[in-house]
C-alpha positions as CSV (number, residue, x, y, z in Angstrom):
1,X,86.9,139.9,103.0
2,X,90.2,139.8,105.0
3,X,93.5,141.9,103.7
4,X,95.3,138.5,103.3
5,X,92.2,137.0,101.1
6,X,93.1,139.7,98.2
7,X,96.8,138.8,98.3
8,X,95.6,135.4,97.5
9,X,93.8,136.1,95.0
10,X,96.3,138.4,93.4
11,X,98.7,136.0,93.6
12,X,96.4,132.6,92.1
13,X,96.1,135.3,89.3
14,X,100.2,135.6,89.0
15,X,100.3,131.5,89.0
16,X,97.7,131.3,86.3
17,X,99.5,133.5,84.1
18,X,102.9,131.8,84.5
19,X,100.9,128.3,84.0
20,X,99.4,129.6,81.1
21,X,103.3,130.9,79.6
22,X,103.7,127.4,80.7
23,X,101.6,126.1,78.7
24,X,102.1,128.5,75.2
25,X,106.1,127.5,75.6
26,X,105.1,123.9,75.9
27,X,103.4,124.1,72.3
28,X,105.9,125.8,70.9
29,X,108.3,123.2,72.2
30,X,110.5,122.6,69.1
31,X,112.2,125.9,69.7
32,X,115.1,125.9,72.6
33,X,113.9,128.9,73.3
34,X,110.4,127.7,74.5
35,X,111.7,125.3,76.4
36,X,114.1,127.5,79.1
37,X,111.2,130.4,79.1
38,X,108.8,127.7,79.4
39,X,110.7,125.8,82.5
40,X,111.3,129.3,84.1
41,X,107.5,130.3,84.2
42,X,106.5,126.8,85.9
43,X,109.1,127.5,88.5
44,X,107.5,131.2,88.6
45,X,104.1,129.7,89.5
46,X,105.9,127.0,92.3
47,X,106.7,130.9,93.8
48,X,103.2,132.4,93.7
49,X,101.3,129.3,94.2
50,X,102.9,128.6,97.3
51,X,103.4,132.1,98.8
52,X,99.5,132.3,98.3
53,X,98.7,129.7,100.7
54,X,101.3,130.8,102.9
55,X,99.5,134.1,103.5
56,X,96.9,132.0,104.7
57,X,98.8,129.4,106.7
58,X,98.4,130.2,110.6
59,X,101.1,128.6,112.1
60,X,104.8,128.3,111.5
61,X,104.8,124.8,110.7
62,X,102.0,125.2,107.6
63,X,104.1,128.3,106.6
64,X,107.7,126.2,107.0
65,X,105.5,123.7,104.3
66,X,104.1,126.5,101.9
67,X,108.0,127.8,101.6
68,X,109.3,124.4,100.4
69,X,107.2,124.6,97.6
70,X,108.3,128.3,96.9
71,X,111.8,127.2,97.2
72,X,110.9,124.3,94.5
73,X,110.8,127.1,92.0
74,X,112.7,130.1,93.3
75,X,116.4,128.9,93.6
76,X,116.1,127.9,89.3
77,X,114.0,130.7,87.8
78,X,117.2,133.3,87.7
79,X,119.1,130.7,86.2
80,X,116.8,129.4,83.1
81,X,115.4,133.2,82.6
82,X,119.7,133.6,81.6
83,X,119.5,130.9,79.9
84,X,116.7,131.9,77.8
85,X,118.2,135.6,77.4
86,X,121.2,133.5,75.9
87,X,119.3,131.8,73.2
88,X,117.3,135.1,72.5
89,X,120.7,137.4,72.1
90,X,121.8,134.7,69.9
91,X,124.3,133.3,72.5
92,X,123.0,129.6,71.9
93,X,127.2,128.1,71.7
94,X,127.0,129.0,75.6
95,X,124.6,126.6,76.4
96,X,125.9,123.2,76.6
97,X,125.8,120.8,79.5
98,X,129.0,121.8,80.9
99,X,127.8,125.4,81.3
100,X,124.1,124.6,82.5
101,X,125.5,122.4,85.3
102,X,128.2,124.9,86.4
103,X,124.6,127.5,86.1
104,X,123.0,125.1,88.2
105,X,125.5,124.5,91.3
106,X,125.0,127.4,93.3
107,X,120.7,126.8,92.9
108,X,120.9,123.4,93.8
109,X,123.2,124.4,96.9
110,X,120.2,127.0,97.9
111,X,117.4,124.3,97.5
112,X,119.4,122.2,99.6
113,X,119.9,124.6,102.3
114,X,116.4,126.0,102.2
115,X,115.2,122.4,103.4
116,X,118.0,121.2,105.4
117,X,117.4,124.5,107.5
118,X,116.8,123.5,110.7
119,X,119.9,121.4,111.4
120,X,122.6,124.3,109.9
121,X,120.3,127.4,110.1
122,X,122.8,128.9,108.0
123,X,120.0,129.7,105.4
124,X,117.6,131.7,107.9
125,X,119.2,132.3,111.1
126,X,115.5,132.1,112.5
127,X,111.8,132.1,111.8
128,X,109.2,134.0,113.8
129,X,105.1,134.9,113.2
130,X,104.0,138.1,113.9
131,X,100.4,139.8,113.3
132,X,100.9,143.6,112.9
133,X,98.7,142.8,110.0
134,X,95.8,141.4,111.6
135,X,97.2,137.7,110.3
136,X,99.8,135.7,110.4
137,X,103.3,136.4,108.6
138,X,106.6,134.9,109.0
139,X,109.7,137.4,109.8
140,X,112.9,136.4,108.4
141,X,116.4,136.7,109.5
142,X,118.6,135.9,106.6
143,X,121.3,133.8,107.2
144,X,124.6,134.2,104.4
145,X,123.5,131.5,102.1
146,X,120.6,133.4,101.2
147,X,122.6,136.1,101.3
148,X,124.6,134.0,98.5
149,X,121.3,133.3,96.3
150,X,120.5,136.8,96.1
151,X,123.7,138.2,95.3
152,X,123.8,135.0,92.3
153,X,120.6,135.9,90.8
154,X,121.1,139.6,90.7
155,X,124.2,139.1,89.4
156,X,122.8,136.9,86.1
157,X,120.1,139.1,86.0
158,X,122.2,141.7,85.0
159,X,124.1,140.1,83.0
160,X,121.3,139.0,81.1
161,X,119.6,142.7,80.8
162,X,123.3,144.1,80.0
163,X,122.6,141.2,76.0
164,X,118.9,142.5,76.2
165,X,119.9,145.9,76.2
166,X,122.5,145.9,73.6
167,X,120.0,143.6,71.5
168,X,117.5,146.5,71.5
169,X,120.1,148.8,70.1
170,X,121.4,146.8,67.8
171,X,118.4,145.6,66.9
172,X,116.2,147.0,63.7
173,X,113.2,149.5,64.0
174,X,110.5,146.2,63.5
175,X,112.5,143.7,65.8
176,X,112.9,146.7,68.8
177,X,109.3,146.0,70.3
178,X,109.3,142.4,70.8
179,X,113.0,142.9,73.1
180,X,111.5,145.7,74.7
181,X,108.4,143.8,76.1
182,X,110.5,141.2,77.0
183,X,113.0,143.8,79.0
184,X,109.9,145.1,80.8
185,X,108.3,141.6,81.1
186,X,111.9,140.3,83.2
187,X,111.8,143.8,85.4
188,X,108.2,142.3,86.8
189,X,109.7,139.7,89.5
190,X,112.8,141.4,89.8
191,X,112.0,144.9,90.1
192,X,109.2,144.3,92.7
193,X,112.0,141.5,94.8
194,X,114.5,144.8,94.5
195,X,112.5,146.9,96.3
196,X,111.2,144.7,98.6
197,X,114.4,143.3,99.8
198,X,116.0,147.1,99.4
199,X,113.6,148.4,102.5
200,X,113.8,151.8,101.0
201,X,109.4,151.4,100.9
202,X,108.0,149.6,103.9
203,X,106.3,146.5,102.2
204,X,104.7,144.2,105.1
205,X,104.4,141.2,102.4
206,X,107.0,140.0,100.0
207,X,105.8,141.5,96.8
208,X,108.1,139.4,94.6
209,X,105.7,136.8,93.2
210,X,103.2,140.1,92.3
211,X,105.6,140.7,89.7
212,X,104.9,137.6,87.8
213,X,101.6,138.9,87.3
214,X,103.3,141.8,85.4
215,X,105.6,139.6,83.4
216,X,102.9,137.5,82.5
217,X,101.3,140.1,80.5
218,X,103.8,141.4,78.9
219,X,104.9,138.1,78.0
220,X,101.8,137.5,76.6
221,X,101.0,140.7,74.8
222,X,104.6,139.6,73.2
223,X,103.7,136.2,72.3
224,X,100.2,136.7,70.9
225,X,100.8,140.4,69.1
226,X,104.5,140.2,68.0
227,X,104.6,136.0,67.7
228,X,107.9,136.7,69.5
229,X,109.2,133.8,70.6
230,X,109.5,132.9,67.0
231,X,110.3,136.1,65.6
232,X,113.4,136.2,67.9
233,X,116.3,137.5,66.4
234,X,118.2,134.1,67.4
235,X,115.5,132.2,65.3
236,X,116.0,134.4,62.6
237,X,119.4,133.8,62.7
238,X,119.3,130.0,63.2
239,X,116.9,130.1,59.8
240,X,119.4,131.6,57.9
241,X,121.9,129.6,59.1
242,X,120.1,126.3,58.6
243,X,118.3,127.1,54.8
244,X,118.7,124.7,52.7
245,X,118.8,126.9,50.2
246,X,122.3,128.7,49.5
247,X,121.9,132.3,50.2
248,X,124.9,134.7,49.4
249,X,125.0,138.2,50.3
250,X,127.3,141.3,48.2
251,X,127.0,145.0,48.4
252,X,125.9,147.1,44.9
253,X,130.3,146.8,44.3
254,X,130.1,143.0,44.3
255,X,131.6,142.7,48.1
256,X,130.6,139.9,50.0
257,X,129.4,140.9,52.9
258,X,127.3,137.4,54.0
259,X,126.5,134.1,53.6
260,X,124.7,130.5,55.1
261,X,126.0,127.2,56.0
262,X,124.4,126.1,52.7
263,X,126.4,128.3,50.4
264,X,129.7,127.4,52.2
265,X,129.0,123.8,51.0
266,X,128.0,125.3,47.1
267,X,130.9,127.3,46.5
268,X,133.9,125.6,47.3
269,X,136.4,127.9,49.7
270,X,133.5,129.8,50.7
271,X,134.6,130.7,54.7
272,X,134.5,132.9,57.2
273,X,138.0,134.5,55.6
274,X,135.6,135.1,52.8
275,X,134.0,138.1,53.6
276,X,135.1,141.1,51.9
277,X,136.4,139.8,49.3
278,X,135.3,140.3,45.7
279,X,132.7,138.5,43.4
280,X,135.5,137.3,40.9
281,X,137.7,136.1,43.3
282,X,134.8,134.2,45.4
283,X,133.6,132.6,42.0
284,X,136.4,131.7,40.5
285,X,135.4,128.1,39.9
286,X,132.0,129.3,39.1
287,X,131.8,131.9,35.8
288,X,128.0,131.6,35.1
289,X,127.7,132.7,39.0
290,X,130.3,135.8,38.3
291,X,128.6,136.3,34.9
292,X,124.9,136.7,37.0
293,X,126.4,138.3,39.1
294,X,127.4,141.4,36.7
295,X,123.7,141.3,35.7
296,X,120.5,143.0,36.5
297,X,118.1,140.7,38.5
298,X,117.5,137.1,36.7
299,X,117.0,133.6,37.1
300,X,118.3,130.8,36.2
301,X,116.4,127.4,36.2
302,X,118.8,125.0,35.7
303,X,122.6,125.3,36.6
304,X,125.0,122.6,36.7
305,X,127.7,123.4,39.1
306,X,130.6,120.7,40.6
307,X,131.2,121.4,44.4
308,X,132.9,118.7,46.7
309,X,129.9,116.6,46.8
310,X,130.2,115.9,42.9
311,X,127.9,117.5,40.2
312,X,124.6,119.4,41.4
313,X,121.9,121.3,39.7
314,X,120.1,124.3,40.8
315,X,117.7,126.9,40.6
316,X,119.4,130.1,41.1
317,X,118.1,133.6,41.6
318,X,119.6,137.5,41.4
319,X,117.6,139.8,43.4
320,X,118.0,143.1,45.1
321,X,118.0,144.1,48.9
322,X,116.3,147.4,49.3
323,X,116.5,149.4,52.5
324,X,112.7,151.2,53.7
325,X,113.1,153.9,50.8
326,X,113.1,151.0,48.4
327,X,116.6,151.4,46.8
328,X,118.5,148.5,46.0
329,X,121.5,148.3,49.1
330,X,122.6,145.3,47.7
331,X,122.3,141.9,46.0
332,X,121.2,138.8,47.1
333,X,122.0,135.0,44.9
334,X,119.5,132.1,46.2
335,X,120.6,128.9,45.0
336,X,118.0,126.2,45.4
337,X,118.9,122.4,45.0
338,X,116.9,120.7,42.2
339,X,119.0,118.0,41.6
340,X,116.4,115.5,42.4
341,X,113.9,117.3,40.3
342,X,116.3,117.3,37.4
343,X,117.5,113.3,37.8
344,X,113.2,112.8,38.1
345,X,112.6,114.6,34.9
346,X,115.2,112.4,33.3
347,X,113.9,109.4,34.6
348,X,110.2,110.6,33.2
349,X,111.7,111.0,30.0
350,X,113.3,107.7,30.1
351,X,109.6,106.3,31.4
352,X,108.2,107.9,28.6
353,X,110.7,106.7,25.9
354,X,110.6,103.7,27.4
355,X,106.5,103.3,27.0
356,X,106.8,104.5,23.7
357,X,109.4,101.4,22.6
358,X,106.5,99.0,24.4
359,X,103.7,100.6,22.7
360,X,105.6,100.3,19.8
361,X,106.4,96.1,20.4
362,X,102.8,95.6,21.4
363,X,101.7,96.9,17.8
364,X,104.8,95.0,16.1
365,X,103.3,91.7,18.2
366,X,99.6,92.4,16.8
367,X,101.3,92.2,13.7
368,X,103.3,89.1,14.1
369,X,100.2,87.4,15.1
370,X,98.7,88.2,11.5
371,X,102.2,87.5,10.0
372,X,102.5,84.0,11.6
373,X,98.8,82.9,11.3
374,X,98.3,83.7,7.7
375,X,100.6,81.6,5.7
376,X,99.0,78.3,7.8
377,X,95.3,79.6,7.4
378,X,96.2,80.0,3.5
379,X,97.4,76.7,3.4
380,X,94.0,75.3,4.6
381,X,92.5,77.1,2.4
382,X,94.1,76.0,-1.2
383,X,94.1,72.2,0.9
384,X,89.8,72.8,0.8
385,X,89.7,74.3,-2.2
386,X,91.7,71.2,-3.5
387,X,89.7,68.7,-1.7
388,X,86.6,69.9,-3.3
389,X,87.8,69.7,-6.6
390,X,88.9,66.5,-6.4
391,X,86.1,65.1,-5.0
392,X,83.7,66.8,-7.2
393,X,86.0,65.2,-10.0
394,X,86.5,61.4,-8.8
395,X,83.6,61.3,-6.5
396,X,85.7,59.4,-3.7
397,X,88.2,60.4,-1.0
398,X,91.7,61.3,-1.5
399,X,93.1,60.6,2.5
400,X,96.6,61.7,1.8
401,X,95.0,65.1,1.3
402,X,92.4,65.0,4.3
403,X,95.6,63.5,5.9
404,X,97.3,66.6,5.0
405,X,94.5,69.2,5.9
406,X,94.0,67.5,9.3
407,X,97.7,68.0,10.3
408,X,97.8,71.3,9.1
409,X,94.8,72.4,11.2
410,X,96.6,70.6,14.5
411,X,99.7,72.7,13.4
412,X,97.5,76.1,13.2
413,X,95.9,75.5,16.1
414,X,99.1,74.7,18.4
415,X,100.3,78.1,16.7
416,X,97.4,80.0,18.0
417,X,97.1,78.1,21.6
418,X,100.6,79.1,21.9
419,X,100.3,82.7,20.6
420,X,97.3,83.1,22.6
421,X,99.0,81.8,25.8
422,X,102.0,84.4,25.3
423,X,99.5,87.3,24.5
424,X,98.0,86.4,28.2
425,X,101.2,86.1,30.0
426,X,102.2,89.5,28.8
427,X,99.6,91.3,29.6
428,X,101.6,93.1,32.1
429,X,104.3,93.9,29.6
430,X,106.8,92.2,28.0
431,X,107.6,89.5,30.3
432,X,111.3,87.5,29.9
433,X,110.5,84.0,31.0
434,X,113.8,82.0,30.6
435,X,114.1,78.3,30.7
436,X,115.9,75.3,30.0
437,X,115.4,74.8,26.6
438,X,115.5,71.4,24.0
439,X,116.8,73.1,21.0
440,X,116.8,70.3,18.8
441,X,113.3,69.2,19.8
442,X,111.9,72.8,19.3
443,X,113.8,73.0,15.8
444,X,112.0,69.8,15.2
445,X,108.7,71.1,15.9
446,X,109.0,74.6,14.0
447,X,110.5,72.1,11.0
448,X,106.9,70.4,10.5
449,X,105.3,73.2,11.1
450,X,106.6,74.7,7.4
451,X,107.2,71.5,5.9
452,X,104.4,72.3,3.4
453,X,105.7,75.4,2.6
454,X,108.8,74.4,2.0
455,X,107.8,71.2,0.6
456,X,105.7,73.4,-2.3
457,X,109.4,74.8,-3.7
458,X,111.0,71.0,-3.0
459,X,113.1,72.6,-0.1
460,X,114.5,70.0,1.6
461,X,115.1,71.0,5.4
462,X,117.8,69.7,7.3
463,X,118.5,69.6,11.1
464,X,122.2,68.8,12.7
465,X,121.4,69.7,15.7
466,X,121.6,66.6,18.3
467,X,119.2,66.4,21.0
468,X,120.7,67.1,24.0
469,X,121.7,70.8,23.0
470,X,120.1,72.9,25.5
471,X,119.7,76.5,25.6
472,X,118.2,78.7,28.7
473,X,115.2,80.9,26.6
474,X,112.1,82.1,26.7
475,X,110.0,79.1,25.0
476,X,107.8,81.0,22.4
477,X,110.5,84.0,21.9
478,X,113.0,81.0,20.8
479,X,109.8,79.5,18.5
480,X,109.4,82.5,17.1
481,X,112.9,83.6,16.1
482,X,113.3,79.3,14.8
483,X,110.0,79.6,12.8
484,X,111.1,83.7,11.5
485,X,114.3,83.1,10.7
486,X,113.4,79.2,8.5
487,X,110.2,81.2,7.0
488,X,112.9,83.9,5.5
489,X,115.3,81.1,4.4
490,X,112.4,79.3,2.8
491,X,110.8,82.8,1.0
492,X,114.4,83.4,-0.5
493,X,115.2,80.0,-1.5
494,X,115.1,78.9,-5.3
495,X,113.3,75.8,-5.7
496,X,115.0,72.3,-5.3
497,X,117.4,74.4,-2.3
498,X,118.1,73.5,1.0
499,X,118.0,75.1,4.7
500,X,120.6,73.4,7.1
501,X,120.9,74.3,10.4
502,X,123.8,73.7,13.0
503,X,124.3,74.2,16.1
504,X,127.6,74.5,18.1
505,X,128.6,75.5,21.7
506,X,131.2,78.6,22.1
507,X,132.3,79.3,25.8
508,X,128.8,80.0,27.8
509,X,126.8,80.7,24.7
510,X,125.1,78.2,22.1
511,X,125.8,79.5,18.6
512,X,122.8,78.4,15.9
513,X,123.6,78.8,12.0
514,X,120.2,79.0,9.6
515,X,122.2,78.6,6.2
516,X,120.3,78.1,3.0
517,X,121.5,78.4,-0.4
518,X,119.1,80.8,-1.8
519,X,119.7,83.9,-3.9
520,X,122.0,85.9,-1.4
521,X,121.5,89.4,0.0
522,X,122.1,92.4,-1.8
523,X,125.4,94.5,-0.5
524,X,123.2,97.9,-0.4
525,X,120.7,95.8,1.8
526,X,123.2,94.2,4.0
527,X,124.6,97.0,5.5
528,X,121.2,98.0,7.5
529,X,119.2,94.8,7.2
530,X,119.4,94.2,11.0
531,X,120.0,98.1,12.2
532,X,116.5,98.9,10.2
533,X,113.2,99.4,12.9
534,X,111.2,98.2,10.0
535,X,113.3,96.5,7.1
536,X,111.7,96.9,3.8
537,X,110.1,93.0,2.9
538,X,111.8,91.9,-0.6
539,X,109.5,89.7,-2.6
540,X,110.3,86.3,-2.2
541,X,111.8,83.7,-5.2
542,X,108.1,82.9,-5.8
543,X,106.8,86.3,-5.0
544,X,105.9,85.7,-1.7
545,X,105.2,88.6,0.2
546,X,106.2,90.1,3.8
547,X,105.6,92.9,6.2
548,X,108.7,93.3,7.2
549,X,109.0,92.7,10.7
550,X,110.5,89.0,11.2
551,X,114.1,90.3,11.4
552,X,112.9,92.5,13.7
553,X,111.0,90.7,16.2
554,X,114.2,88.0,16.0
555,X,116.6,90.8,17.0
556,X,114.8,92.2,19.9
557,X,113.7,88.4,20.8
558,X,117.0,87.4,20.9
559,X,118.7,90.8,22.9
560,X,116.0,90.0,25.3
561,X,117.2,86.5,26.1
562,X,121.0,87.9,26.3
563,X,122.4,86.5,22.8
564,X,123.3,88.7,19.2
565,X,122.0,88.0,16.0
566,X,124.2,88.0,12.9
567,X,124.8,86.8,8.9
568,X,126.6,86.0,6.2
569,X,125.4,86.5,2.8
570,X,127.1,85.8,-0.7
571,X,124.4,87.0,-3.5
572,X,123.6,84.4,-6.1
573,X,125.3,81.8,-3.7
574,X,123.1,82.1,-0.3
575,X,123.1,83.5,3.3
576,X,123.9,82.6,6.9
577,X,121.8,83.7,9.9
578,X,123.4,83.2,13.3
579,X,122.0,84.0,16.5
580,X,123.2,82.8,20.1
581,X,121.0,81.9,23.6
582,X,123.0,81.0,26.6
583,X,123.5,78.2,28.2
584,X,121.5,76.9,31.5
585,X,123.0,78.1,34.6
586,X,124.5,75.5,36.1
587,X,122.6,74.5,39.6
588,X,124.9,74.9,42.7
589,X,124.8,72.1,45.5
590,X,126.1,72.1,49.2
591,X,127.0,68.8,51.1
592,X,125.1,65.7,51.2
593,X,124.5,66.9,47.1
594,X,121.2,69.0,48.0
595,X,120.7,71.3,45.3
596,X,120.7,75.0,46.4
């Protein structure tokens, strides 16, 4: 094999390398970082892959070809390696576009010249092959614009080892490695172009792209056993800097000698100015902090502190820093938003009280079921009982009592369809279902549905409520607090009384009046009658019984539908329940009178 066929190979071997740097930056692509090493290896690999085939070109015009696509690479690589060591020394404020384009004028001025050679040769003053070497090579003779791109890219590279070098002593024990490899890893290309173009060792082949061979493994050796281009000191920097969390920094005297982005927004006045200054004079707003502070390590897991973006919880945490002997150096405070977790607790504990109150209704509704069907069912019962005693006696039928039985069985079963039908439609949960209401026509209804009760203590029942009144209600929740609220009247109604009610319209809200001139309600029970969860059930004039809950279910029925509930009572002389349902919205219309 030929001299010329090992330099190719050797240098395939350098382009693979800074392909596969290429390729590890490109993966780690989130980090600026990656991306100018990354772009500065490809253009690495433009150098060695076309230098390789330009050792095995054999005429000028194939080696004129293989040095464009050098020159595709070589006039950038100086200029994103700086701009890589920038980012690394933690120099990232440098790089904005103004900078990288003012970087970039004097590389774009050498790719130009590089291919627009022939016409200026101001670039290379000429191009000649000779074979000293038993093949082909091209002899040079620079021209000053090359001159130029040297004297730029030395002059950066400097530059750049000048912040690598400093990073390295300023850097700690652990962190030293990692900036050391990548100091050796940048001499590769440069160190082997420096002697080369120095002449001080005769070199027959430009051994510049050899070097990325070099840097490739210490790049690499970096990368893979020291994770560097995350472990950067910039990164580590740009972490702390961009925590969420609130991280403040004093020495063992309570100095501050740190702090995050984070913390300035915290701590109100926390600034630059800041540091050095004491713990009671930073937390002056703040005395649980200054308290802590004054403490051995602790933690606190729930703080409540005001700040300029308005009230805030968090978790906050007192802990040592301890240098490699383990001995506290100073003290860090971590203070961890958990306002979010805090306002979620809250609204779980609302949830929870707010399942309980359902769980709670759903039993009082099981109950109101038994409450509302007995009394009918009982009814039915004495009617049979009745029925068969009279027709045991006379041996005929009595229809005004089969009359009666057969309305009172259309009545219970009405009252059941309906309770039945409300039980299914809230399922889900208690479901308002609001709707233009006829009271007078469901007062009506709910009238003949007790008239048997009533009609047992000679209770006459009276309605003044003209049809035409309408209310906007759920249906049943407005039965049921009708049928409640005239079942109470009637249970604490001598006989030979009277239940009236009225209704009468007051601004948006219709205003219905159950009055009955019963016994009254004692002044010890009036004062908590409708504030009681379960009122205790008086026994009635006739000793009817209760459970309680009627006065219950009306109250919530009616807060539901967006009315109050109220009375007046006057023992011995009677009571007034009042209880008010809005009125229907009224429907809006556009021209032509189509209803919107």
């Amino acid at each position: 094999m030929s001299y010329n066929l090992y330099l190719f190979a050797l240098l395939m071997a350098a382009t693979c390398c800074s392909l596969v740097l290429a390729y590890l930056c490109w993966k780690r692509r989130s980090l600026p970082i990656a991306i100018s090493y990354g772009l500065g290896m490809l253009t690495g690999s433009f150098y060695s892959f076309g230098y390789a085939f330009e050792i095995l070109s054999t005429s000028l015009e194939h080696i004129r070809f293989w040095l464009r696509i050098e020159y595709i690479g070589i006039p950038f690589g100086t200029v994103l390696w700086f701009i890589m060591v920038l980012q690394y020394t933690g120099r990232q404020t440098w790089v904005n576009r103004r900078n990288v384009l003012l970087l970039m004028i004097v590389p774009v001025i050498t790719f130009i010249a590089h291919n627009t050679n022939e016409w200026h040769h101001l670039f290379y003053k000429s191009m000649t092959l000779n074979y000293t070497e038993g093949f082909p090579l091209v002899t040079l003779v620079k021209g000053p614009l090359y001159a130029l791109h040297v004297f730029y890219s030395y002059s950066f590279f400097v530059i750049g080892m000048v912040f690598l070098v400093q990073m390295f002593i300023r850097s700690a024990p652990r962190m030293r490695i990692p900036v050391a490899l990548i100091i050796i890893g940048s001499w590769g290309p440069y160190g082997f172009t420096l002697v080369y173009l120095s002449g001080l060792v005769y070199m027959p082949v430009d051994i510049s792209p050899f070097g990325f061979l070099i840097s490739g493994i210490f790049y690499i050796w970096g990368i893979y056993q020291f994770n560097m281009l995350r472990l950067a000191p910039l990164a580590l920097q740009q972490v702390f800097g961009s925590m969420q969390e609130a991280v403040i920094v004093f020495d063992l005297d309570h100095i501050l000698t740190s702090f995050n982005r984070s913390a300035a927004e915290v701590i109100d006045g926390l600034n630059s100015r800041s540091i050095g200054k004491t713990a009671s004079e930073i937390f002056t707003d703040s005395p649980l902090l200054l308290e802590l502070m004054r403490q051995e390590p602790s933690t606190i897991s729930k703080l409540q502190l005001s700040n300029r973006s308005g009230d805030k919880f968090y978790h906050v945490k007192l802990s040592y820093i301890r240098n490699n002997s383990h001995k506290p150096v100073g003290k860090m405070l971590l203070l961890s938003d958990v306002t979010d977790s805090v306002r979620t607790e809250e609204r779980l504990h609302d949830n929870a009280r707010q399942l309980s109150e359902l769980n709670t209704f759903k039993d009082r509704m099981f109950s109101v079921v038994a409450h509302d069907i007995r009394d009918p069912i009982a009814v039915l019962v004495n009617l049979m009982e009745l029925l068969e005693e009279e027709m045991q006696e006379l041996g005929e039928s009595r229809t005004e009592v089969v009359d009666e039985m057969g309305q009172q069985i259309r009545n219970t079963f009405a009252l059941v369809e309906s309770l039945l039908e409300f039980f299914h439609t809230q399922t889900g949960g208690l479901l308002l279902q609001p709707l233009e209401r006829d009271l007078a026509l469901s007062v009506e209804w709910n009238l003949r549905l007790l008239s048997v009760r009533s009609g047992s203590k000679q209770i006459r029942l009276i309605s003044e409520i003209p049809e035409g009144t309408y209310v906007y209600a759920d249906k049943e929740m407005l039965d049921l607090i009708i049928r409640n609220l005239l079942t109470n009247a009637i249970k604490f109604t001598t006989v030979g009384g009277s239940i009236s009610l009225k209704a009468e319209q007051k601004d948006t809200m219709i205003v219905v009046s159950v009055k009955d001139t019963g016994e009254g309600i004692a002044r010890e029970q009036a004062d908590t009658l409708l504030q009681d969860e379960y009122p205790v059930s008086l026994l009635g004039t006739e000793g009817e019984r209760g459970i309680g809950l009627g006065l219950s279910l009306c109250r919530e029925f009616v807060r539901l539908n967006g009315g109050e509930i109220w009375f007046d009572s006057i023992p011995s002389e009677g009571s007034t329940f009042y209880f008010s349902l809005p009125l229907p919205p009224v429907p809006a219309f556009v021209s032509g009178g189509r209803m919107v």
